[in-house]
N, C-alpha and C positions, 0 to 999 in steps of 0.2 A: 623733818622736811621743812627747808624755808620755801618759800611762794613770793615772787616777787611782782608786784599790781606798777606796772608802767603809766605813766600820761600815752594816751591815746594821742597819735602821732595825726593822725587826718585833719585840713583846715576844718574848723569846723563841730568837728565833736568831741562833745558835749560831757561822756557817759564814762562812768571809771568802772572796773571792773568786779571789786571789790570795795565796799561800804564800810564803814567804820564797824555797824553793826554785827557783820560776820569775823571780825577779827574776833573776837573773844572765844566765839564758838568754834571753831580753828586750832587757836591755842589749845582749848581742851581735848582736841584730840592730835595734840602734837604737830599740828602744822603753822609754824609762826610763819608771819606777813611781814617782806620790809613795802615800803611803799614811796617810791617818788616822789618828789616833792610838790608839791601843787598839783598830784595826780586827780586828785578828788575835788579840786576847787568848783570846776565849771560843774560840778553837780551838786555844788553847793554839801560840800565834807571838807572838811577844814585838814590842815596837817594836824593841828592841835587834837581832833578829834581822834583822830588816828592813833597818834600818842596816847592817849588817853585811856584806850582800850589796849596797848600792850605792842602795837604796831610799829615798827622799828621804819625813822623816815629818812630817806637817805639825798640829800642834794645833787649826788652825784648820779647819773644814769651808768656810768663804769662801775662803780662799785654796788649799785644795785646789783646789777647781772654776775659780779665777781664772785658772788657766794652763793647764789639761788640756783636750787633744784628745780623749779621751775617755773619758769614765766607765764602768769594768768593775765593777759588781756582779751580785749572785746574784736579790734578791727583787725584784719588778719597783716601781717607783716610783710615788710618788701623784700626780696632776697636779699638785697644790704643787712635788715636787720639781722637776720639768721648770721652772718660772719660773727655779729658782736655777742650772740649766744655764746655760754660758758660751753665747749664740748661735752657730750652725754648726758645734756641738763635736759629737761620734758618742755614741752609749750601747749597753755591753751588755749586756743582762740579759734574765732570763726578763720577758715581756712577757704573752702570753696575747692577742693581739692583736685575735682572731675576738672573742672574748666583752667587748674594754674599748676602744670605740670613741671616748669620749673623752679617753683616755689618747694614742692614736694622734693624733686632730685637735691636742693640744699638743704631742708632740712634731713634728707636720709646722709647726705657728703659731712655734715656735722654732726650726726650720730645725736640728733635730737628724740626724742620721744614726742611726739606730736599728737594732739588729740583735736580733730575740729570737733568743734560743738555743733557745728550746721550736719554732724552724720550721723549725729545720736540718732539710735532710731526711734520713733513715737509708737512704746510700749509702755503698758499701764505700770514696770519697775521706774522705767527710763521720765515718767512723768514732768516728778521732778529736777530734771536736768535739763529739761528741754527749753535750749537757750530759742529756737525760731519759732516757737510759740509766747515765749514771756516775752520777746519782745517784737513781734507781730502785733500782742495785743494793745500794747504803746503807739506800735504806727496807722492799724483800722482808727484807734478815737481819734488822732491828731489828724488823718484827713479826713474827716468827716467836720471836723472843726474850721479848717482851714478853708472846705468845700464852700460850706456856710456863711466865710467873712468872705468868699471872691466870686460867692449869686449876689445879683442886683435886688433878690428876691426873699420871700422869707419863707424861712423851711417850715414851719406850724400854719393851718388853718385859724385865719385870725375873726372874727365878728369883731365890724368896726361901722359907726357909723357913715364912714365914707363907703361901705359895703363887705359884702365877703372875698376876702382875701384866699386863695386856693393854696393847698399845701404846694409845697414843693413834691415834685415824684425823681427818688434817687433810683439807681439804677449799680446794683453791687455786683460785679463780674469776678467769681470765685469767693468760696463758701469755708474756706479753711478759716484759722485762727483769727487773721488781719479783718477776713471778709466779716466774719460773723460781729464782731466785735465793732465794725461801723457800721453793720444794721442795725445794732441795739444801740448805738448813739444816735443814728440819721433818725431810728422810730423814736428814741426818748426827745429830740429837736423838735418833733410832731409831722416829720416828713412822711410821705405815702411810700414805702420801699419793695421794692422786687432784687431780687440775687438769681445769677444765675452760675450751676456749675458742671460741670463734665460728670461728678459723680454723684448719683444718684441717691446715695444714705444720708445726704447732708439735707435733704429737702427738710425731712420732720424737724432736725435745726433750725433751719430757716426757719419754716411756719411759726413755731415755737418761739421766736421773736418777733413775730406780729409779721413779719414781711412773705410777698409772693413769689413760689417759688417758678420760674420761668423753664416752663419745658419745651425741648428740640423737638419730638416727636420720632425721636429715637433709640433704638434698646440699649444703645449700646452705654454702657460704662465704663468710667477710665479712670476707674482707684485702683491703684496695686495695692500687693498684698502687706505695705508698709504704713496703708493711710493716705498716701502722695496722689496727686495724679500723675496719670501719664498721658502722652501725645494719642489725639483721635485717630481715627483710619480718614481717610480721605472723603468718602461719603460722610463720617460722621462732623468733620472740620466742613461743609458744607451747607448740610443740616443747623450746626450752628449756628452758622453767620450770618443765614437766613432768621433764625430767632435773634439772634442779637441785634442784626439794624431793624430790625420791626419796635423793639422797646428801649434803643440808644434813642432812636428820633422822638421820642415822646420823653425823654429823660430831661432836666433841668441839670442832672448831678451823674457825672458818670463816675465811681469807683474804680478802680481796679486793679486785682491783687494776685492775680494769676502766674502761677510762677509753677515750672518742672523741675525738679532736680537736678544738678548736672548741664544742663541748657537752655539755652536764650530764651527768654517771656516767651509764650505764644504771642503771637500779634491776633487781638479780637475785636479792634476796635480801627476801621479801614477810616482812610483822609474822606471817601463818601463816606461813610458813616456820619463823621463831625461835620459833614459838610447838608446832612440833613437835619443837625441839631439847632433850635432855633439861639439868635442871638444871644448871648449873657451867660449860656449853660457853661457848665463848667466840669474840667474831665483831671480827677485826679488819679496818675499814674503812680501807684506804687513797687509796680515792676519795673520802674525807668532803670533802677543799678543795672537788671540782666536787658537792657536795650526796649523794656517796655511792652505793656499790652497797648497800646493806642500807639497806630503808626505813626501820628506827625510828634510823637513824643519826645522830648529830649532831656536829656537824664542833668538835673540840677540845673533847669531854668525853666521860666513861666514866660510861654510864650501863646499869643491870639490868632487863630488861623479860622477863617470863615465866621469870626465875631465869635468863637469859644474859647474860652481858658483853657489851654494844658499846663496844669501843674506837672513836674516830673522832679521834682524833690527825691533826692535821697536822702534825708539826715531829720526826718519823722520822726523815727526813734528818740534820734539825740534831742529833740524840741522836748522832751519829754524826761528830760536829763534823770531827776531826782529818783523818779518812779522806775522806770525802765533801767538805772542803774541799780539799783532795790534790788528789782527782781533779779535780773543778769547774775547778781550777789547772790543770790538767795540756790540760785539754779549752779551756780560753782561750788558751793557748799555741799551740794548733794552730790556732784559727780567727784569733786576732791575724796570726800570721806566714802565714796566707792570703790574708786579704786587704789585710793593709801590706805593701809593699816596700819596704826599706831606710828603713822608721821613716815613709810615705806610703800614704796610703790607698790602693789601687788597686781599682777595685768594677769590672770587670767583670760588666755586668747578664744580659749573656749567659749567663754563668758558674750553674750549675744549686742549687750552694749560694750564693750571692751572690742570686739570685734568688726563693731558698723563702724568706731569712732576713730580706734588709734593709724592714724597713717601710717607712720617709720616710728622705726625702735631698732636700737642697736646696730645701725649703719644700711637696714633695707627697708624699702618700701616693703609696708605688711597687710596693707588693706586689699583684701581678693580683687576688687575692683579697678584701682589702682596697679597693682601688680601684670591685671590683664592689659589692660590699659600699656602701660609701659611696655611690655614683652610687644604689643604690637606695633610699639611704634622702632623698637632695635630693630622688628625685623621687615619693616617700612626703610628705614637708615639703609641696611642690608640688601637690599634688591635696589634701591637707587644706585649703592654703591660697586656694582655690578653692571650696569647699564652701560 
């Protein structure tokens, strides 16, 4: 099997797919790498390096694709791309599959094999493959960094002789990978921190790095049985929002990393809300890509509304190039040599991550999800076309 590591098309990022490191380990188990040229540079991986380790570099993005079984990048592709796919070649990348339906119809019209990484499921096999937690953990420190250089204020309690300086109090909405991960940088900055989140097993997490855990005052819990959250009931979206502007308005640092599967951020974070937050405070949106948990959010600009920063940066990750392509590497290595043997595909449909991940294969959409999905939208077409 060849695997071919593209330059990541997006202005902007940063992050290559695969590392020089994971070539060798590849090779030994029959999967060579060609790699584009200057694929690896902005993460600082040379072409040289690449060579070096056995990795075949091709200048041309034609004859990459002209012999690859299948294409490993990170950001997921435009339906353009999919035409310059070799016929019946695999692709792996983040996809987003639920929300970009006809991204899916061309790659099943190409007869790709497709696997998003965003569908692995999070199972103690799947661990290691799990590309939205290796690099969630890239984007919780980079805003919690970022948070830091854009308060007027300082995150650690200081003794000074001009007097006592007050920590900063951060304020982390949603407790998954991203969340957890900028409460153990906001705590190691010497900030005061609270997290709050819909499901209830993540509390002893929280505590467990120093921070408080902020409770609704309701039973209800909203992790499926994958990990994920899922959307409240109506009383409990209520219950919420009542705990969250009570400890936004005292927040210096608002986080937020709240994201459903499949659908738009929740919005947790209302224009009153920011508009109780005192001057200087500062709100970084890491949900800005699915349209953001903070309302006056906007996805890939810092904008000041009632004297607060909204950061809504998308490319956190990519800030973080070196590291975050590491892992990304590290997490294709294990899903490759899962499902090829001895450099051959073997898709076991049975198989529970083969199942959550692969889209299309062999000219249909295969993912049960997707497949629902689609039948209901032919027979949406079908009753229009009847009217």
């Amino acid at each position: 099997m060849r695997i071919a590591v593209r330059k990541e098309r997006p202005a902007g990022e940063r992050r290559v797919a695969i590392v020089p490191d994971s070539v060798k380990r590849l090779a030994a188990k029959r999967i060579d790498v060609s790699v584009e040229a200057g694929a690896g540079s902005r993460a600082y991986a040379s072409d040289e390096e690449y060579a070096a380790m056995g990795a075949r570099v091709d200048a041309s993005p034609e004859a990459l694709l002209a012999d690859a079984d299948v294409v490993v990048q990170i950001r997921q592709p435009s339906v353009d791309d999919i035409r310059h796919l070799k016929e019946g070649s695999g692709l792996v990348s983040l996809l987003y599959p639920l929300s970009n339906g006809d991204l899916v119809r061309a790659l099943a019209h190409r007869k790709i094999t497709a696997i998003a990484v965003d569908m692995i499921p999070r199972t103690t096999v799947a661990q290691m493959m799990d590309v939205l937690s290796s690099q969630a953990t890239a984007a919780g420190y980079e805003a919690v960094l970022i948070a830091a250089a854009a308060l007027p204020r300082f995150f650690p309690m200081l003794m000074t002789a001009a007097g006592t300086i007050a920590p900063a109090r951060v304020l982390v909405l949603g407790a998954g990978v991203a969340g957890l991960q900028a409460i153990g940088t906001a705590r190691r900055l010497g900030a005061v921190v609270e997290a709050f989140d819909v499901r209830k097993v993540v509390k002893e997490q929280v505590e467990s790095l120093g921070a408080k855990f902020v409770e609704v005052g309701t039973q209800e819990d909203a992790q499926t049985a994958g990990g994920y959250a899922r959307e409240l009931s109506e009383e409990g979206k209520r219950a919420q929002a009542e705990a969250i502007a009570r400890h936004v308005a005292k927040a210096d640092v608002v986080i937020c990393t709240a994201l459903i599967p499949g659908r738009r951020a929740p919005t947790l974070v209302t224009a009153d809300m920011v508009r109780s937050m005192r001057a200087g405070s500062v709100i970084v949106d890491l949900a800005a890509e699915q349209q953001g948990n903070c309302e006056l959010c906007r996805p890939d600009e810092t904008v000041v509304e009632h004297g607060v920063t909204i950061i809504g940066a998308t490319d956190l990750t990519s800030r973080m190039c070196a590291h975050a392509s590491q892992m990304y590497s590290r997490n294709m290595e294990k899903l490759l040599l899962y499902v090829a043997k001895d450099g051959v595909w073997k898709l076991d449909f049975n198989d529970e991550i083969v199942a959550g991940s692969v889209v299309t294969h062999a000219g249909e959409i295969v993912h049960p999800k997707l497949r629902a999905s689609a039948g209901a939208a032919v027979e949406v077409r079908a009753a229009g076309a009847g009217q």
